[in-house]
C-alpha positions as CSV (number, residue, x, y, z in Angstrom):
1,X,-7.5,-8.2,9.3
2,X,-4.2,-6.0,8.8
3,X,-1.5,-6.4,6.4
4,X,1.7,-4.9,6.7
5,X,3.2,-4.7,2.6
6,X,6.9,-3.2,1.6
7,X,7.2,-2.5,-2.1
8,X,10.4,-2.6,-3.6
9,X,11.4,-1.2,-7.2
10,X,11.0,2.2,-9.0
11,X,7.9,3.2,-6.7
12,X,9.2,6.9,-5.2
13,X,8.8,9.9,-7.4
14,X,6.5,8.2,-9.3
15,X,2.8,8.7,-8.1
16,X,3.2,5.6,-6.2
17,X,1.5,6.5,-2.9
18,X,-1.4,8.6,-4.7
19,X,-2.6,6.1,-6.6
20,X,-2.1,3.5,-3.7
21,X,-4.8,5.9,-1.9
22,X,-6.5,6.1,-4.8
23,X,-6.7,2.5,-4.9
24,X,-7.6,1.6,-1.4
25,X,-10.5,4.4,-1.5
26,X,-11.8,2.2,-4.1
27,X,-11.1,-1.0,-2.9
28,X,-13.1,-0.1,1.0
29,X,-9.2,-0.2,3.0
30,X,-8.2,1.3,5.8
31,X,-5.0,2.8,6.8
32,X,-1.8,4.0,5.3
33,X,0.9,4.8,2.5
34,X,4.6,6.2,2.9
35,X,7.9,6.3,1.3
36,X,10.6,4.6,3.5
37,X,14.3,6.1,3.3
38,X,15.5,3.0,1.7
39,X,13.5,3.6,-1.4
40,X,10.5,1.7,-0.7
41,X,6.8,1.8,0.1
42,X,5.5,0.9,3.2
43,X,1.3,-0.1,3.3
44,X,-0.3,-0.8,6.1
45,X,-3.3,-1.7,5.1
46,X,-7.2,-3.2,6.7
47,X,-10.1,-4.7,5.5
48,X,-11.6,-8.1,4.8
49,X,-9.8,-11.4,3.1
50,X,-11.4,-10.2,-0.8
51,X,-10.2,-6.5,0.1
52,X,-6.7,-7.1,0.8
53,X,-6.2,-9.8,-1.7
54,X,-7.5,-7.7,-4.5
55,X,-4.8,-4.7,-2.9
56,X,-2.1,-7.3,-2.8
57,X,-2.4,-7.7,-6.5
58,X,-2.9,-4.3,-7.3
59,X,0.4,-3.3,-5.3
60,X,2.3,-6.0,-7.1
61,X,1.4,-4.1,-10.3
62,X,1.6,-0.5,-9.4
63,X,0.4,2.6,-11.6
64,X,2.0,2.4,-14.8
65,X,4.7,4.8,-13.8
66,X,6.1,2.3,-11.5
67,X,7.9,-0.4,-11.8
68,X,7.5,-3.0,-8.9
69,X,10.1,-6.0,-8.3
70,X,9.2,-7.2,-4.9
71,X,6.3,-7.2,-2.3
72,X,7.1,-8.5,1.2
73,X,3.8,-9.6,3.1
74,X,3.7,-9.2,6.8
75,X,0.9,-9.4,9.4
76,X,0.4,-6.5,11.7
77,X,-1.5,-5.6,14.5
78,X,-5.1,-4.3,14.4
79,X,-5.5,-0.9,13.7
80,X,-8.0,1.6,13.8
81,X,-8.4,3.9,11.0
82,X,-10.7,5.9,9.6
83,X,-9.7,6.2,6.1
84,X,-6.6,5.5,4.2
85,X,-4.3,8.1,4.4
86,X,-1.0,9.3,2.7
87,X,1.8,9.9,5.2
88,X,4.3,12.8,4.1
89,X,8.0,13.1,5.8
């Protein structure tokens, strides 16, 4: 399964997509992390029902350095991914 997930709120400049990889290491997901020019976070993220549930609250929360007001959930299309990766402009 593949979930697509935009984070709004303070979440640039903040560690946001480090500890996002951090996280998804952990958590067993596949795929990938990058700041959008409008400010937000953009996951795409794959693994089992538990997996992405568990991310999905862990994204809602952030590190503490961020501050998160929204999370928009979208399904995506299978990917295949290795690892979880941090994408850099």
């Amino acid at each position: 399964m593949t979930k697509q997930f935009f984070i709004y709120g303070r979440v640039q400049g903040v560690g946001f997509r480090y500890f996002t990889w951090k996280e998804a290491e952990k958590l067993g997901i596949k795929g990938t992390v990058r700041n959008r020019d409008d400010g937000s976070v953009e996951v795409i993220a794959q693994g089992d029902d538990t997996q992405l549930r568990a991310f999905d609250q862990w994204l809602r929360q952030g590190p503490r350095t961020a501050n998160v007001i929204r999370v928009v959930v979208n399904d995506h299309r299978q990917i295949t991914a290795k690892n979880f990766s941090i994408i850099h402009r």
